[in-house]
C-alpha positions in Angstrom: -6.3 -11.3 -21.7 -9.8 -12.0 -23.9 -9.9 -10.1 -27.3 -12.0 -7.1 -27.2 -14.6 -9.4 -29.6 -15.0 -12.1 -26.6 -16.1 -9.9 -23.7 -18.3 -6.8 -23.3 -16.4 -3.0 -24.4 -17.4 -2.5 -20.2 -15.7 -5.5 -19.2 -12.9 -5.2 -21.8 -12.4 -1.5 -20.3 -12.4 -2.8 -16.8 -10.2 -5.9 -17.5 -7.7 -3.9 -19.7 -7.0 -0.8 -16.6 -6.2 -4.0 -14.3 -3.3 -5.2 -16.1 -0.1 -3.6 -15.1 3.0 -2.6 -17.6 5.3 -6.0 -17.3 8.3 -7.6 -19.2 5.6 -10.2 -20.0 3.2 -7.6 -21.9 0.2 -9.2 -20.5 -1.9 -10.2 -17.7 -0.5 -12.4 -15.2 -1.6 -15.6 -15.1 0.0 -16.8 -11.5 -0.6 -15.6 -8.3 2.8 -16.0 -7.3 5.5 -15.6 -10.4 8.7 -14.3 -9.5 9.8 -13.6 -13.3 7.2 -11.2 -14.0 8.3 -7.7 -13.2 5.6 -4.7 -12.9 7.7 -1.8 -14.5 4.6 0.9 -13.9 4.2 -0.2 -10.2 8.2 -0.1 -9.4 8.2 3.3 -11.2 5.8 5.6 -9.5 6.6 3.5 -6.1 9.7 4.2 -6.6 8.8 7.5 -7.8 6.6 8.6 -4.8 9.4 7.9 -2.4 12.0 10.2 -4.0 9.4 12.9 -3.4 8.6 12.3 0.3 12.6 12.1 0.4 12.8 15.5 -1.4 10.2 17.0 0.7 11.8 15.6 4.4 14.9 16.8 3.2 13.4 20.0 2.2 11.6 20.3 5.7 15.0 19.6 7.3 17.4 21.9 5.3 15.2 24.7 5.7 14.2 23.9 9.6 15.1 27.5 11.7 14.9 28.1 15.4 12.4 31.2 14.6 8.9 31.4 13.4 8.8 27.8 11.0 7.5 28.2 7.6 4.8 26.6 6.0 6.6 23.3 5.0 8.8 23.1 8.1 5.4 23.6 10.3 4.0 20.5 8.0 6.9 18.5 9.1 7.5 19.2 12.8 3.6 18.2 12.8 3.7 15.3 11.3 7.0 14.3 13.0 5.6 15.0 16.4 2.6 13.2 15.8 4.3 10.2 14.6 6.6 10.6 17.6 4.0 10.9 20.1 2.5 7.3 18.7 5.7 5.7 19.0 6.0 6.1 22.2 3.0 4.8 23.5 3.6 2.1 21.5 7.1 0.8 21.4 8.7 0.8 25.1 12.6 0.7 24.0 13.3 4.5 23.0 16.7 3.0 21.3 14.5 1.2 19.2 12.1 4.3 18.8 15.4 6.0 17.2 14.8 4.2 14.1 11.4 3.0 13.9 9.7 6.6 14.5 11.7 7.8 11.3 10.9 4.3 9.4 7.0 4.9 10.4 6.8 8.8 9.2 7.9 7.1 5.5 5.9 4.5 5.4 2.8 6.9 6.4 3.8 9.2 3.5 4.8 6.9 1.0 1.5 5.1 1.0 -0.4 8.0 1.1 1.2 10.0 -1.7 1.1 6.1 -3.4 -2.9 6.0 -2.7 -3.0 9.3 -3.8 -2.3 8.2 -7.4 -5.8 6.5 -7.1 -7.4 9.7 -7.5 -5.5 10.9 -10.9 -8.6 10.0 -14.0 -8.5 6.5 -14.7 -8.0 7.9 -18.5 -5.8 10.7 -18.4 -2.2 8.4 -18.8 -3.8 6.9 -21.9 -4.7 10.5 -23.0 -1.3 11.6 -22.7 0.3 8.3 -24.3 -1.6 9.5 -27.7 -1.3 13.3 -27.2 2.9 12.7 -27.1 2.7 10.3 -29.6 4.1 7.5 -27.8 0.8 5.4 -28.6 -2.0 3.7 -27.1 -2.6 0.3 -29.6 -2.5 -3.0 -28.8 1.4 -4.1 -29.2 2.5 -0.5 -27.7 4.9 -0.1 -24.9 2.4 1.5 -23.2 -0.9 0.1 -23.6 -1.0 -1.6 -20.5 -0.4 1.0 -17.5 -1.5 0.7 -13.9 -0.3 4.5 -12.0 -1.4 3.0 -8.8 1.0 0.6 -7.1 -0.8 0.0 -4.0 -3.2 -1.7 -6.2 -0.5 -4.1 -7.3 -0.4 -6.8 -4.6 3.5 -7.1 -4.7 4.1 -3.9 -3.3 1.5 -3.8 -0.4 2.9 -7.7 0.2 6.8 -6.1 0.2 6.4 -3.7 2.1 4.6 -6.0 4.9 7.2 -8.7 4.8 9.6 -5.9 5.3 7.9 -5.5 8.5 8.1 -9.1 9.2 11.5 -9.1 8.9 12.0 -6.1 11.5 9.8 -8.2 13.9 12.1 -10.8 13.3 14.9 -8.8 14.3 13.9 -6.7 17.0 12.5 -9.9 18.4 15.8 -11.4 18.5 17.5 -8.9 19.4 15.5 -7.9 22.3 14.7 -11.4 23.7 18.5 -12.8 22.0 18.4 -16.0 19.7 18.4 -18.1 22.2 15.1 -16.5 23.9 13.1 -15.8 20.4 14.0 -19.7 19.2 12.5 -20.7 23.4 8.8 -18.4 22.9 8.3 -20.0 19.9 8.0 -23.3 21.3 6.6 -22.2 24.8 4.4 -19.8 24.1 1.4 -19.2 24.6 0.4 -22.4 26.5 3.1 -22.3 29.0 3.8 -25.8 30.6 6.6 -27.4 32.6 7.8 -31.0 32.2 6.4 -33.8 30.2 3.7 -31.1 29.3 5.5 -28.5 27.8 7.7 -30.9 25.0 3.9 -32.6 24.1 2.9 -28.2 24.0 5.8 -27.6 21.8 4.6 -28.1 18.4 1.1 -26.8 18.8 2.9 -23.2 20.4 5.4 -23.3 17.3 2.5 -23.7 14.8 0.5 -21.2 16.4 3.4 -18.4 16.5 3.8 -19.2 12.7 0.5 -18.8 11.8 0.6 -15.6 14.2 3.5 -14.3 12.4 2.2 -15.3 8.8 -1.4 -13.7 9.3 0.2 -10.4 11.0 2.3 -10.3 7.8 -0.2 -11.1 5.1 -3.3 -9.1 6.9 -1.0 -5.9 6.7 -0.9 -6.1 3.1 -4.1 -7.7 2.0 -6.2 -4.8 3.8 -3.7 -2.0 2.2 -4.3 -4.1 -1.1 -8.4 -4.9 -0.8 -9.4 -1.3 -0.3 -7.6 0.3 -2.4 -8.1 -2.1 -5.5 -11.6 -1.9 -4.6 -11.5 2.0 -4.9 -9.9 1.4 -8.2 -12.7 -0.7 -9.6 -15.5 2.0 -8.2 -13.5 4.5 -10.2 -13.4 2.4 -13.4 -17.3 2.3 -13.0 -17.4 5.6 -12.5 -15.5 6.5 -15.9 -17.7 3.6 -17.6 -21.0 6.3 -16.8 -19.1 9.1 -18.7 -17.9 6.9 -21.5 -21.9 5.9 -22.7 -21.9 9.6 -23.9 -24.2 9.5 -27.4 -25.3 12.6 -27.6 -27.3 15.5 -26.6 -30.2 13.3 -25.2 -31.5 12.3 -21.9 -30.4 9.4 -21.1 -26.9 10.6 -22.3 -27.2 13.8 -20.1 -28.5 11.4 -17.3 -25.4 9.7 -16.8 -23.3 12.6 -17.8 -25.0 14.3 -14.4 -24.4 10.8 -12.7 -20.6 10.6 -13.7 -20.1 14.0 -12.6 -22.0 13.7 -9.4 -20.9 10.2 -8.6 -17.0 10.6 -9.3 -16.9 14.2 -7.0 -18.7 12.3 -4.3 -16.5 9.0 -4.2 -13.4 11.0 -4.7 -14.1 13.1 -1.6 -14.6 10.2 0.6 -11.4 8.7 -0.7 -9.4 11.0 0.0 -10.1 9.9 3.5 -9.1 6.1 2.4 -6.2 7.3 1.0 -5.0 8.9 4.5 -6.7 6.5 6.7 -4.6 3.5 5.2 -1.6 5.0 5.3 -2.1 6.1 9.1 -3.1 2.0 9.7 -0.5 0.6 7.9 1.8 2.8 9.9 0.3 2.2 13.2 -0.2 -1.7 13.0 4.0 -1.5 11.9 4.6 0.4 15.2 2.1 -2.3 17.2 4.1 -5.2 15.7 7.4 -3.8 16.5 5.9 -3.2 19.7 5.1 -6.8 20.8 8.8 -7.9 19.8 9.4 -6.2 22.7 7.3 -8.5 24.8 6.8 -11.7 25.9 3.5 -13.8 26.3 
């Protein structure tokens, strides 16, 4: 990370609210380092799934056979619309058993994890001086991202989860022996001499098939909402050239205002919208394990 001397106070501002809370107490230099651990993106991940638990369980333990309440409506609504998906999705209803379930999480765990997006970028900061726990440079705390879908390790977990369930429900469906034979005759289908000069072009093109699935899941999940985060950043940056009672001051004082109220209304509807896609391309993928080319 530059010194606040070596870049603009805008692009120090920017580059500083992009650098999560790690056990390496700095930017990450490597796109892919396995030793670096993102405390603040594990902990309101982690975090945001205890309360979809809470409020499931809540939904359940309350559930009667009269006139539902608020929260129980909530849930039979979103259950049965998840449900309803599922099923004109994924053929195997044994299979629906636990992938219905599996997809109602992940649609509320993103969104209550998107959701985080539209907290003030400066408000955690605010708080880590109003408690006292500090907000210098060398502080636990200086470095704090709130939203993990943001962080591309989490959007990238939680699609190589679904990899792995492809995996399995394709093996299971089609049996080793079936999964191991479409990946090397599939989807140019030959007989013969043909199909063993076929076989390493159909195994490279399920791999890549497999790997783009996988890392397109994640990446989108990833691209819009770090790309919500920055228009929020340059948002705050409107407020933050407050001198004074003057014009140009009040200008942008009118323009935060107006700007920030106007993109956090429409992403609210990116916040849901990516959790709905993120659920519904893990039902689609599921689905074709089920099928053969």
């Amino acid at each position: 990370m530059a010194a606040a001397g070596d870049v603009s106070p805008q692009s120090y501002y920017i580059q500083h609210h992009l650098v999560n809370n790690n056990n390496i107490g700095g930017k990450q230099e490597l796109i892919a380092d396995f030793s670096v651990i993102n405390y603040d993106s594990m902990f309101w991940s982690l975090l945001m799934g205890v309360i979809v638990l809470f409020f499931m369980w809540r939904g359940a333990r309350r559930a009667t056979a009269g006139v539902p309440g608020r929260v129980q409506a909530a849930v039979e609504l979103l259950v049965d619309m998840v449900e309803q998906q599922a099923k004109s999705i994924v053929p195997s209803e044994e299979t629906r058993k636990f992938v219905s379930p599996l997809a109602l999480t992940i649609f509320l765990w993103i969104v209550l994890m998107n959701a985080l997006d539209l907290v003030p970028v400066d408000l955690m900061p605010w708080i880590w001086k109003t408690t006292g726990l500090g907000y210098a440079p060398g502080d636990p705390l200086y470095y704090h991202k709130i939203l993990p879908t943001a962080d591309l390790n989490v959007p990238l977990g939680m699609s190589f989860g679904v990899l792995l369930l492809m995996f399995y429900y394709g093996i299971k469906i089609k049996r080793p022996g079936g999964f191991v034979k479409e990946l090397f005759t599939a989807p140019f289908h030959a007989h013969g001499v043909a199909a063993l000069v076929l076989a390493p072009a159909n195994f490279l093109l399920n791999i890549v098939e497999y790997a783009a699935k996988s890392v397109s899941l994640g990446m989108r999940l990833f691209g819009n909402m770090f790309a919500g985060e920055l228009v929020f950043m340059l948002v705050a940056l409107l407020g933050g050239a407050w001198t004074g009672f003057n014009a140009a001051s009040l200008a942008l004082g009118f323009g935060h205002i107006l700007a920030g109220t106007i993109w956090a209304l429409f992403h609210i509807l990116i916040v849901v919208l990516q959790g709905f896609i993120f659920m519904m391309l893990t039902l689609v993928y599921i689905g074709q394990a089920h099928e053969g080319h």
